[in-house]
GUMARRO-103248 format. One record per residue: residue number from 1; residue in one letter; chain; x, y, z of N, C-alpha, C in turn. Coordinates in Angstrom, 1 decimal. Each point is the difference from the previous one (the first is absolute). Example, Ala and Ser with C-alpha at 12.3 -4.5 7.8 and 13.67 -1.06 7.14 Angstrom:
BEGIN
1 a A 13.2 -5.7 7.8 -0.9 1.2 0.0 0.9 1.2 0.0
2 s A -0.4 1.1 -0.7 0.9 1.1 0.0 -0.8 1.1 0.8
//
This chain:
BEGIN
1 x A 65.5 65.1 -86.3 -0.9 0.6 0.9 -1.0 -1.1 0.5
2 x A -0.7 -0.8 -1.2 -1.3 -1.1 0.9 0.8 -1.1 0.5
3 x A 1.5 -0.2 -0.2 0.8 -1.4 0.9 -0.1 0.8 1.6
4 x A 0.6 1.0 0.3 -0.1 0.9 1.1 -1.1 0.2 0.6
5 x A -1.2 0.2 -0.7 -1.2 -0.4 0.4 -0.7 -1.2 0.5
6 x A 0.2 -1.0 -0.7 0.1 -1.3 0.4 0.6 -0.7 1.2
7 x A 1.7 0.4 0.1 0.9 -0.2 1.1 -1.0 0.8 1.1
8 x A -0.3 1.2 -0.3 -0.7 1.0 1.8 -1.2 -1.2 0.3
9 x A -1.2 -0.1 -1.1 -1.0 -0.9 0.4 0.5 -1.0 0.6
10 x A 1.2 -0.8 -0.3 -0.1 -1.2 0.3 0.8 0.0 1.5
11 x A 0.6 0.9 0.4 0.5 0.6 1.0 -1.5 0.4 1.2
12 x A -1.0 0.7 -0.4 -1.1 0.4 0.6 -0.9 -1.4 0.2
13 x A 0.2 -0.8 -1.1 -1.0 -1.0 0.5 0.6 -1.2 0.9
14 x A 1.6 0.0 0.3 0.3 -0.8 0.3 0.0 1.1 1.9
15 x A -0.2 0.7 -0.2 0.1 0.7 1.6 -1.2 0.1 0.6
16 x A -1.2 -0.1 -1.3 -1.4 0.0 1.0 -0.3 -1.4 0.3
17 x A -1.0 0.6 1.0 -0.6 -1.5 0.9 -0.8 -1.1 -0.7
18 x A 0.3 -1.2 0.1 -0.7 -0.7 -0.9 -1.8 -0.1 0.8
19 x A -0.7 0.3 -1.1 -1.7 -0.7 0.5 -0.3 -1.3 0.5
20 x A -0.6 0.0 0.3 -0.2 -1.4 0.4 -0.4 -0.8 -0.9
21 x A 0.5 -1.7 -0.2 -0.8 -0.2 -1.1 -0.1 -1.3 0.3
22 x A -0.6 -1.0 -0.3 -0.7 -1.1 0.0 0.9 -1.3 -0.2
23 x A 1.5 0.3 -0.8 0.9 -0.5 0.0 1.0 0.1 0.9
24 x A -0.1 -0.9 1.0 1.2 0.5 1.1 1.5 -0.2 -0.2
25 x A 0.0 -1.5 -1.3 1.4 -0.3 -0.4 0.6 0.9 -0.6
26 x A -1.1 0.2 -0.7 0.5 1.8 -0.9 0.1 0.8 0.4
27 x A -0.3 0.7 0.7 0.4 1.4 0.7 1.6 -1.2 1.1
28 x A 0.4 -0.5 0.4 0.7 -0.8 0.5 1.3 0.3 -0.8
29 x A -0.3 -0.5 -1.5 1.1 0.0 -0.8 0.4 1.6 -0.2
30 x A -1.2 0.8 -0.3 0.0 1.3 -0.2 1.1 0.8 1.0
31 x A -0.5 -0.6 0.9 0.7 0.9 1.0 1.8 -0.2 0.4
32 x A 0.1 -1.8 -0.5 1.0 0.0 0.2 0.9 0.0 -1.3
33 x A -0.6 0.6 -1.2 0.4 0.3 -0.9 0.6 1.5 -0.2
34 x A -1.1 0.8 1.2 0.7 1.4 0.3 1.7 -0.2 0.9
35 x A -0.5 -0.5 1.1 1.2 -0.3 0.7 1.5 -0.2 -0.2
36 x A -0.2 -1.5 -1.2 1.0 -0.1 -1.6 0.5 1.3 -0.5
37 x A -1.2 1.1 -0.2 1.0 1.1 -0.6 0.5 0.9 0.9
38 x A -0.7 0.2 1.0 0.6 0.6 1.1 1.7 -0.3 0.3
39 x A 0.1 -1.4 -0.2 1.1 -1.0 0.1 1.1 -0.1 -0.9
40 x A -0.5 0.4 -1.7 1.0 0.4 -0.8 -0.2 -1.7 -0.9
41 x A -0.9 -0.6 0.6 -0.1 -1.6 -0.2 -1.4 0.4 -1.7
42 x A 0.6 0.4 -1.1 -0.8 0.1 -0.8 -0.7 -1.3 -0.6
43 x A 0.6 -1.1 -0.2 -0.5 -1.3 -0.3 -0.3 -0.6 0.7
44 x A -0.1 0.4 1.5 -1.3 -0.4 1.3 -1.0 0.9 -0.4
45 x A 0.1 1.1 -0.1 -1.2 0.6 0.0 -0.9 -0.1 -1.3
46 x A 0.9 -0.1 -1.0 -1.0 -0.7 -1.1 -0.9 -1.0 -0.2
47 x A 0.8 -0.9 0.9 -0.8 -1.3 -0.1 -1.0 0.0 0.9
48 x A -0.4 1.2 1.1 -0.7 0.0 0.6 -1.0 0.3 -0.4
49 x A 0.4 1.1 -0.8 -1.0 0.9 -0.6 -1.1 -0.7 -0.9
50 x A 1.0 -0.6 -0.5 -0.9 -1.1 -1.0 -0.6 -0.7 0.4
51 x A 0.2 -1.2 1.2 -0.8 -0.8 1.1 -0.9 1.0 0.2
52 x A -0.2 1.2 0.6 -1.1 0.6 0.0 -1.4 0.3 -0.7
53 x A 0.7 0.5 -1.3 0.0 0.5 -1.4 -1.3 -1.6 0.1
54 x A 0.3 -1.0 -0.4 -0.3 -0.9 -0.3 -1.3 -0.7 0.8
55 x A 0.5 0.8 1.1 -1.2 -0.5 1.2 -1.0 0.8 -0.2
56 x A -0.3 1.1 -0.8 -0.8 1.4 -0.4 0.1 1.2 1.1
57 x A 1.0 0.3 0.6 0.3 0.9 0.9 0.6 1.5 -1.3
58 x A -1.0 1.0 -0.1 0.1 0.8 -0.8 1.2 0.7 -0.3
59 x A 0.1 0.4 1.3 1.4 1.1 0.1 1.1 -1.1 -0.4
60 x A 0.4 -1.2 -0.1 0.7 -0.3 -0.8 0.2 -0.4 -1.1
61 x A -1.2 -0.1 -0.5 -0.4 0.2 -1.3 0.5 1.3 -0.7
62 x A -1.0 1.1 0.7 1.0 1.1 -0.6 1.4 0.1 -0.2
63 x A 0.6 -0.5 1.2 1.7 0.4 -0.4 0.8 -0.9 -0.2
64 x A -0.9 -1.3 -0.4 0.8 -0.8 -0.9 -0.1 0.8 -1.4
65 x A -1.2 0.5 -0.6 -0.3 0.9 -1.2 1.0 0.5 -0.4
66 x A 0.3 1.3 1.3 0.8 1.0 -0.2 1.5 -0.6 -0.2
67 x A 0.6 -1.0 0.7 1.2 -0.4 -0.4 -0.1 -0.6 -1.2
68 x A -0.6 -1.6 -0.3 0.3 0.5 -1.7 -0.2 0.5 -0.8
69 x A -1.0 1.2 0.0 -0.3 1.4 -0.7 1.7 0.6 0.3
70 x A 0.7 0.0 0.6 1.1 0.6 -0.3 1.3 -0.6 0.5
71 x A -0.2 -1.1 0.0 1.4 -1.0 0.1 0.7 0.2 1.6
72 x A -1.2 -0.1 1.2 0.8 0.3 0.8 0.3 -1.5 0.7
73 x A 1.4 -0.3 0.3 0.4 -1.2 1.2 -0.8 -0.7 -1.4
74 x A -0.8 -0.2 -1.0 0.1 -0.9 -0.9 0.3 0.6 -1.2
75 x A -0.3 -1.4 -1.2 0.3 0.5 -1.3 -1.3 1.0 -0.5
76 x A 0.2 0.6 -0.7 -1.5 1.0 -0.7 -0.9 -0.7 -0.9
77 x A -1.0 0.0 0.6 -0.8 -0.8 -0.9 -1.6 0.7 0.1
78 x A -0.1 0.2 -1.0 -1.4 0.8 -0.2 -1.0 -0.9 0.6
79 x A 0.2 -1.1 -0.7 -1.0 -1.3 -0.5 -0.7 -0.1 1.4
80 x A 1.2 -0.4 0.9 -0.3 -0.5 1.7 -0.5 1.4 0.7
81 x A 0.8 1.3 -0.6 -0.4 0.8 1.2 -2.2 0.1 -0.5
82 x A 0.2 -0.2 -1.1 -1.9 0.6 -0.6 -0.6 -1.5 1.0
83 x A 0.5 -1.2 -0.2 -0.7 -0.7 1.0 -0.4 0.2 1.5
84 x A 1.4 0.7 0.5 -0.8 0.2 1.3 -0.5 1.3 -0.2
85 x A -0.2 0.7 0.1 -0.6 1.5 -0.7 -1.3 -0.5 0.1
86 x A -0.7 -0.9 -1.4 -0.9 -0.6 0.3 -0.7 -0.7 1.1
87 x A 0.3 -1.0 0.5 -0.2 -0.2 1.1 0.1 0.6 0.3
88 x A 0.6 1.3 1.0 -0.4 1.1 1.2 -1.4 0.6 -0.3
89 x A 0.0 0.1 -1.2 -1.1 1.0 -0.6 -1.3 -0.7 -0.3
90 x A 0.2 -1.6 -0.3 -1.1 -0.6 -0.1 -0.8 -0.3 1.7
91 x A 1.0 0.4 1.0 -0.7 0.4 1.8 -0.4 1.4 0.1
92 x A 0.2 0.8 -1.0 -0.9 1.5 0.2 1.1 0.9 0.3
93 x A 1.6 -0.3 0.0 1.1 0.8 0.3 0.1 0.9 -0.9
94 x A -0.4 1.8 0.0 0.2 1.0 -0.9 0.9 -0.2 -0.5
95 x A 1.4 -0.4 1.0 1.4 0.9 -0.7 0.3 -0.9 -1.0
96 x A -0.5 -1.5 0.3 0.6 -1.0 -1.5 -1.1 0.0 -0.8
97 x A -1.2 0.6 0.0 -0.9 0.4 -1.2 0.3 0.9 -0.8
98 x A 0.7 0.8 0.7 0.6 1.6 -1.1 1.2 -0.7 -0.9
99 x A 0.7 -0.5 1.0 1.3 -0.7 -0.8 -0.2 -0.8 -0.6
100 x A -1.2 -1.0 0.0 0.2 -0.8 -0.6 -1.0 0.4 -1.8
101 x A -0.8 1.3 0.5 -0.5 1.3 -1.5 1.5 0.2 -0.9
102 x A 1.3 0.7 1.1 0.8 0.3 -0.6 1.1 -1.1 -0.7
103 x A 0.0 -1.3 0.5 0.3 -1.2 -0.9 -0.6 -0.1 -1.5
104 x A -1.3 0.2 0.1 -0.9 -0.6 -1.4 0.1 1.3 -0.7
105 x A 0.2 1.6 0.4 0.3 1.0 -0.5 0.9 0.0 -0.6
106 x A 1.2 -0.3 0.0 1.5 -0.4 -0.1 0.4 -0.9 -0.7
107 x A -0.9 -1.2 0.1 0.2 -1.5 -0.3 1.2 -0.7 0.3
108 x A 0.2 0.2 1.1 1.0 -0.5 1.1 -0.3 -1.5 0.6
109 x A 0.2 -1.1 -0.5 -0.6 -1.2 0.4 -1.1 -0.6 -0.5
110 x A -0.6 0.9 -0.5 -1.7 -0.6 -0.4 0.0 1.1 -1.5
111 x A -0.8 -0.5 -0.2 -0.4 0.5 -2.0 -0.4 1.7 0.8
112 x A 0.5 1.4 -1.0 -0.5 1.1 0.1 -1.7 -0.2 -0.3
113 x A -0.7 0.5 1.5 -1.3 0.3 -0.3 -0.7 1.1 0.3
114 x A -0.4 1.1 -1.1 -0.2 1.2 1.1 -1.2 -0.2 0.3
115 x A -0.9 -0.9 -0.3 -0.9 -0.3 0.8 -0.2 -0.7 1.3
116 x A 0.5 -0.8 -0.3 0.9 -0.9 1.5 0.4 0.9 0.9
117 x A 0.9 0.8 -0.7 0.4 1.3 1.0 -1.0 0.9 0.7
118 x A -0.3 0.2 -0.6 -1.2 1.4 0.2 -0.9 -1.0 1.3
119 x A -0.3 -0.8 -0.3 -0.7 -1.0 1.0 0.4 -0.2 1.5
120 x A 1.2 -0.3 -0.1 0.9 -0.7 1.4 0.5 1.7 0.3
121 x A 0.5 1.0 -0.8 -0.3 1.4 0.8 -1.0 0.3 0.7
122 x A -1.2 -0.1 -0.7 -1.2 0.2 0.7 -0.4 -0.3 0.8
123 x A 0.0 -1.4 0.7 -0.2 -1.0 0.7 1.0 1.1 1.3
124 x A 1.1 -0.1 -0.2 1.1 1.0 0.9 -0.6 1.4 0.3
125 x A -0.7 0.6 -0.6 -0.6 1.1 -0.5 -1.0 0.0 1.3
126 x A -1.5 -0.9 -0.2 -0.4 -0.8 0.8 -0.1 -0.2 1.5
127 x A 1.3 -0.5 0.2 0.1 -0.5 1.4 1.0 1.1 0.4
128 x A 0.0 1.1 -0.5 1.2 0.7 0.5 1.5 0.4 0.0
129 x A 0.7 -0.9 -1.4 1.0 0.5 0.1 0.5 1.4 -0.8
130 x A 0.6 0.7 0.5 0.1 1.6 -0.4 0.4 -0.1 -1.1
131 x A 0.6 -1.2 -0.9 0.6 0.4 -1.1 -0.8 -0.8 -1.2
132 x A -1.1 -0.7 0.5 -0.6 -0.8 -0.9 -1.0 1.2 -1.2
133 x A -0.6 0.9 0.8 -0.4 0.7 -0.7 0.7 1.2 -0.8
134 x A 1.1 0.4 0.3 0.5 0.4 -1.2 0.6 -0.7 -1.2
135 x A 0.4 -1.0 0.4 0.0 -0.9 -1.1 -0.9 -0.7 -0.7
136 x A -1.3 -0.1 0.8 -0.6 -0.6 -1.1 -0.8 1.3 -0.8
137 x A -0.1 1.5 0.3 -0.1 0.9 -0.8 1.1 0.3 -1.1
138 x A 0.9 0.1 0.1 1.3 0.1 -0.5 -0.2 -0.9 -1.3
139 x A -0.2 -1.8 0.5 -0.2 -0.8 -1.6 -1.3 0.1 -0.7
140 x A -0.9 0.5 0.7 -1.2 0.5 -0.7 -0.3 1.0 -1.4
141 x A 1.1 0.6 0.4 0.7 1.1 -1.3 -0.1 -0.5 -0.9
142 x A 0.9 -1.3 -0.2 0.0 -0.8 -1.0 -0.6 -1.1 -0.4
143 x A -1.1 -0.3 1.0 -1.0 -0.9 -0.8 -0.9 0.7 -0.5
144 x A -0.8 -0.8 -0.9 -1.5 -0.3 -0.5 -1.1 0.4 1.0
145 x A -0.8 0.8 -0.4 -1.2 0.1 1.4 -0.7 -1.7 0.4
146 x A 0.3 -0.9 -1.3 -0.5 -1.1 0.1 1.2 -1.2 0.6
147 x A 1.3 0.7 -0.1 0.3 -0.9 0.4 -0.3 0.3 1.9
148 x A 0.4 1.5 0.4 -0.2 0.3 1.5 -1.3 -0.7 0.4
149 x A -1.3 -0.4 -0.8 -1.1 -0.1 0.8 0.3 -1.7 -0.1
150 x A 0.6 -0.3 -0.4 0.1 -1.7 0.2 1.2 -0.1 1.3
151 x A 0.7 0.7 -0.3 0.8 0.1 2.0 -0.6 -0.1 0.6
152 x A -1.1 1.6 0.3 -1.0 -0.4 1.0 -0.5 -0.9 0.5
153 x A -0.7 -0.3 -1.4 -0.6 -1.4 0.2 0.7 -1.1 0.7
154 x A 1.4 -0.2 -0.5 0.4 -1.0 0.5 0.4 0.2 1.5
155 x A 0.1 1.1 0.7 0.5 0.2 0.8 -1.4 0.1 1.2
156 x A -1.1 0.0 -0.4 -1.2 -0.3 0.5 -0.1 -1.7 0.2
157 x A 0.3 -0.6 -1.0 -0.4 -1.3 -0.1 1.5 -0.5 1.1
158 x A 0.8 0.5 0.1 1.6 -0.4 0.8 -0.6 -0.1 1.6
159 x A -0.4 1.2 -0.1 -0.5 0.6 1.8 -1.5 -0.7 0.1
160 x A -0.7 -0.2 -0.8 -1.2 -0.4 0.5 -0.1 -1.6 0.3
161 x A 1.5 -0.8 -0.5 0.0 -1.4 0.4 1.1 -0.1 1.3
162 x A 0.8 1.2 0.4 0.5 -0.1 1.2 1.7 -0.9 -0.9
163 x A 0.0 1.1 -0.9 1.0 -0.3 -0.9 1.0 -1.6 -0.6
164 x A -1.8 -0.7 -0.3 0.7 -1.1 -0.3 -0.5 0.1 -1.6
165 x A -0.1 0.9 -0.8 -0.6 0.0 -1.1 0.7 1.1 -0.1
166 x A 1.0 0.2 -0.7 0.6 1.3 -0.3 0.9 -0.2 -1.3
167 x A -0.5 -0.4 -0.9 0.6 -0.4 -1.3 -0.4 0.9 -1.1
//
């Protein structure tokens, strides 16, 4: 069911319109990284994605994430997809903030942290994404009241440096 979920998002974000962004080679690659799949050309469009990815153009950040979170057109690899996850999220992107809670929840690429978790949900939580807050209620169950109030905390000190301090 969340590969299927994954496949629709990555389908929805590859159909909406890109923002504008400050990188023009990036959104460049991005776009012709869509085109690639349009095209059936999956190792054009990867490598686009990544030329993007690299240039800090978010939305390919995220769906670099999402493919190697589930081995799509590449191999599966936790490790790479929590990097870019990161990155998206370290620009203020809800949907790789929640995913990237549900990595350190899991311990999918990065050491299980439910504090770590609870944090980068929140942050998702935050800025709006609809699923950040049930999840970070959800792992709250099972923390410590002490360990929840050091999430906060951290997740105060994440957003209050404009998320370059989110450790």
């Amino acid at each position: 069911m969340m590969k299927i979920f994954r496949v629709i998002a990555i389908g929805l974000m590859l159909a909406a319109p890109v923002q504008a962004q400050d990188f023009d080679a990036g959104r460049a690659a991005f776009d012709a990284g869509r085109a690639a799949f349009d095209a059936g050309d999956y190792i054009e469009a990867v490598s686009s994605f990544r030329m993007a990815a690299e240039q800090g153009h978010v939305t390919a950040q995220v769906g670099l994430g999402f493919m190697y979170f589930d081995g799509l057109y590449v191999l599966q690899d936790y490790i790479e997809a929590a990097h870019w996850y990161r990155m998206a999220a370290e620009q203020g992107d809800t949907t790789a903030q929640s995913l990237l809670g549900e990595m350190y929840e899991y311990g999918q690429g990065v050491p299980q942290d439910y504090v770590t978790a609870h944090m980068w949900y929140n942050l998702g939580a935050a800025n709006g994404n609809t699923l950040g807050g049930p999840n970070r209620d959800r792992i709250a169950e099972i923390m410590t009241p002490s360990d929840i109030s050091e999430a906060q905390r951290r997740a105060r000190v994440c957003m209050e440096s404009s998320y370059q301090d989110c450790d």
